[in-house]
C-alpha positions in Angstrom: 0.0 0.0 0.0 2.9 2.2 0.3 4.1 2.0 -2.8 0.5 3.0 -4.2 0.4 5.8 -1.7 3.8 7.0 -3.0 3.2 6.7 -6.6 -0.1 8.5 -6.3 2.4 11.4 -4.4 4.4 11.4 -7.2 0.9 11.1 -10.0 0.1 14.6 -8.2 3.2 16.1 -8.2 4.0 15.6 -11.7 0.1 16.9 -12.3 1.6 19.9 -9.9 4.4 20.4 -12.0 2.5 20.2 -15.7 0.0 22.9 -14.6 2.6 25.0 -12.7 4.4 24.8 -16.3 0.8 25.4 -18.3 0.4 28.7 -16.3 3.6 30.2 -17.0 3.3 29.1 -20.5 0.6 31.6 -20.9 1.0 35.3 -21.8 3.0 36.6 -18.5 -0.2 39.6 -18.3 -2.3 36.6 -17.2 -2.9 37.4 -13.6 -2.7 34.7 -11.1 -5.5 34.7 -8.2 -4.3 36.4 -5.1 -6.1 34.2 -2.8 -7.2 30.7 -2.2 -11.0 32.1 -2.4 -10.4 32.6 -6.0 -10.6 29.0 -6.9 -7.3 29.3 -7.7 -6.0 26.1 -5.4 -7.9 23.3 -4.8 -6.9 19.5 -3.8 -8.1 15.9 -4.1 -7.7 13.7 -1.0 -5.1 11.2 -2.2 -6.6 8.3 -0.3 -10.3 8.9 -0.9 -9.2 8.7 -4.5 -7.8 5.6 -4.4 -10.7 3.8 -2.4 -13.5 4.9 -5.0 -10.9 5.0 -8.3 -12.8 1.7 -9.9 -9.7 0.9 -12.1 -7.2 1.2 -9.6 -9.4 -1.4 -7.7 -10.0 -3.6 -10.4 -6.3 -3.6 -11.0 -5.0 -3.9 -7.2 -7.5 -6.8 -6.8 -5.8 -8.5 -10.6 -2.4 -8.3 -8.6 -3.1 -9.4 -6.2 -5.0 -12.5 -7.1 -1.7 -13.2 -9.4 0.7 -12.6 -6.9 -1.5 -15.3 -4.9 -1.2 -17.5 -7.8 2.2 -17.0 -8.3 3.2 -17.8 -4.9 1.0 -21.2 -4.9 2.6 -21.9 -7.8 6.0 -21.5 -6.3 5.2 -22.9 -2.9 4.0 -26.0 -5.0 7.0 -27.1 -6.6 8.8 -26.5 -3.7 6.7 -29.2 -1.6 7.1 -31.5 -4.5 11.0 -31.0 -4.2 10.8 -31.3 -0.3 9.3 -34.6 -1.1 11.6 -36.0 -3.2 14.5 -34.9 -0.7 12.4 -37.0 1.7 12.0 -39.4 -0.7 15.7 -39.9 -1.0 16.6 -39.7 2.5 14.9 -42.6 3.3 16.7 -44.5 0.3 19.8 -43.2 0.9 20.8 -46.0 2.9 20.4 -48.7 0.1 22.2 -46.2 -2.6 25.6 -46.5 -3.9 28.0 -43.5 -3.2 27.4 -42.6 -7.0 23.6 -43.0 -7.0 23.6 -40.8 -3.6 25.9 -37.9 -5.4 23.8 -38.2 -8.5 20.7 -38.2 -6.4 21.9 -35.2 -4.6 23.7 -32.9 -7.8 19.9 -33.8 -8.8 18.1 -32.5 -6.1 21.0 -29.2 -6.5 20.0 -28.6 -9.9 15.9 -28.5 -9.3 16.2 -26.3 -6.4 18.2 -24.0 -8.5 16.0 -24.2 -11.3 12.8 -22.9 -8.7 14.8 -20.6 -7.3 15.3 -19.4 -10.9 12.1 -19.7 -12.4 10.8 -17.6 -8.4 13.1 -14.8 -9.5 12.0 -14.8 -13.4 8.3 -14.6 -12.2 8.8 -12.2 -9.8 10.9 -10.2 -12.7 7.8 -10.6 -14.7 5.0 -9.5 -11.6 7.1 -6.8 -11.4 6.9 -5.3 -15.1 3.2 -6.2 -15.2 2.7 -4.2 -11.8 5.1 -1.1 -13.5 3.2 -1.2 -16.7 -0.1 -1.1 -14.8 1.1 1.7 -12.8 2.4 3.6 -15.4 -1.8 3.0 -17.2 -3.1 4.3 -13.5 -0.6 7.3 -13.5 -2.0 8.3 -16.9 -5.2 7.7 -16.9 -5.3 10.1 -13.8 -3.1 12.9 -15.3 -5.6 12.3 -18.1 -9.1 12.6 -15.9 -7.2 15.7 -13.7 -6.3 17.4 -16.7 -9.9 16.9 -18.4 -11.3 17.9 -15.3 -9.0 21.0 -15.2 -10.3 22.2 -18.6 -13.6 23.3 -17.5 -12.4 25.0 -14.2 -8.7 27.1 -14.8 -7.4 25.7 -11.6 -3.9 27.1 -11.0 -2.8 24.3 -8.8 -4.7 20.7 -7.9 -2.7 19.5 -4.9 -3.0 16.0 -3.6 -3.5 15.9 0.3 -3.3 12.7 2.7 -3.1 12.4 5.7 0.7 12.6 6.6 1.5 14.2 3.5 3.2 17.8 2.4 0.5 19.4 3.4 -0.7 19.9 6.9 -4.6 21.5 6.7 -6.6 22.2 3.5 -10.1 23.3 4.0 -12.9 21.0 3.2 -14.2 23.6 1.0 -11.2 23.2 -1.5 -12.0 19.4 -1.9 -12.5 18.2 -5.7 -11.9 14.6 -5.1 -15.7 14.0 -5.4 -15.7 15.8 -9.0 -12.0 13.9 -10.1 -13.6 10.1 -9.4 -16.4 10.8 -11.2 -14.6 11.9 -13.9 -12.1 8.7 -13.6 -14.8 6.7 -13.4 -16.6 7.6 -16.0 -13.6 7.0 -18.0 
């Protein structure tokens, strides 16, 4: 969940810094609004946004359910390589000193090849789980910035709890207007 909660931080503050750049883009006559009241400023609770975003909980719960899978997976073909140590163990006994080496280099060679095939998967998890980040990041910046087209906002900030930023009054609060936009998306 951290790592979610950090990319979304970063989602917002490359949003920050796109429409920090869009505003001094314009003609430098363009008057910024002096106050908060203006409309200017505005934020979207970072965690609300999350918990109602449908697509980041469609993908979370994908993930998830394949990390599961992996992991049984995994966890599978290490019991099945637990027995067979068990396996030889109890015929060790009867087994020539080549047999039991043979056995053994074996046994070496499949728990390598696991180990392997654990890191590959998790290589591959982990490019899935970028790639799908990298379809959440834009399909916020996306929904922000199509939400931003009808209102001028000068900055949309992204607040949670812990965050940057320490108070922001309720009346400021867009995250309503930015998951409806997502989700209708």
């Amino acid at each position: 969940m951290k790592n979610y909660l950090l990319f979304v931080n970063l989602i917002f503050a490359a949003c920050i810094a796109f429409l920090f750049y869009k505003v001094y883009q314009k003609d430098s006559t363009t008057s910024l609004p002096n106050t908060v009241s203006d409309n200017g400023i505005v934020f979207v609770n970072s965690d609300s946004l999350l918990e109602n975003f449908d697509y980041y909980n469609s993908i979370h719960e994908r993930l998830n359910l394949k990390r599961d899978s992996l992991d049984a997976y995994i966890e599978a073909k290490g019991k099945r390589l637990e027995n067979e140590v068990a396996n030889y163990q109890q015929r060790a006994a009867a087994m020539s000193p080549a047999e039991r080496q043979k056995t053994e280099e074996e046994l070496m060679r499949k728990q390598q090849s696991i180990m392997d095939e654990r890191k590959h998967l998790i290589e591959l998890f982990s490019d899935e789980e970028d790639a799908l980040n990298d379809s959440l990041y834009n399909k916020l910046q996306d929904a922000i910035q199509k939400y931003n087209q009808t209102h001028n906002y000068t900055f949309i900030l992204g607040y949670q709890r812990g965050g940057g930023i320490l108070f922001a009054n309720d009346s400021l609060d867009i995250t309503k207007d930015v998951i409806k936009v997502l989700n209708e998306n």
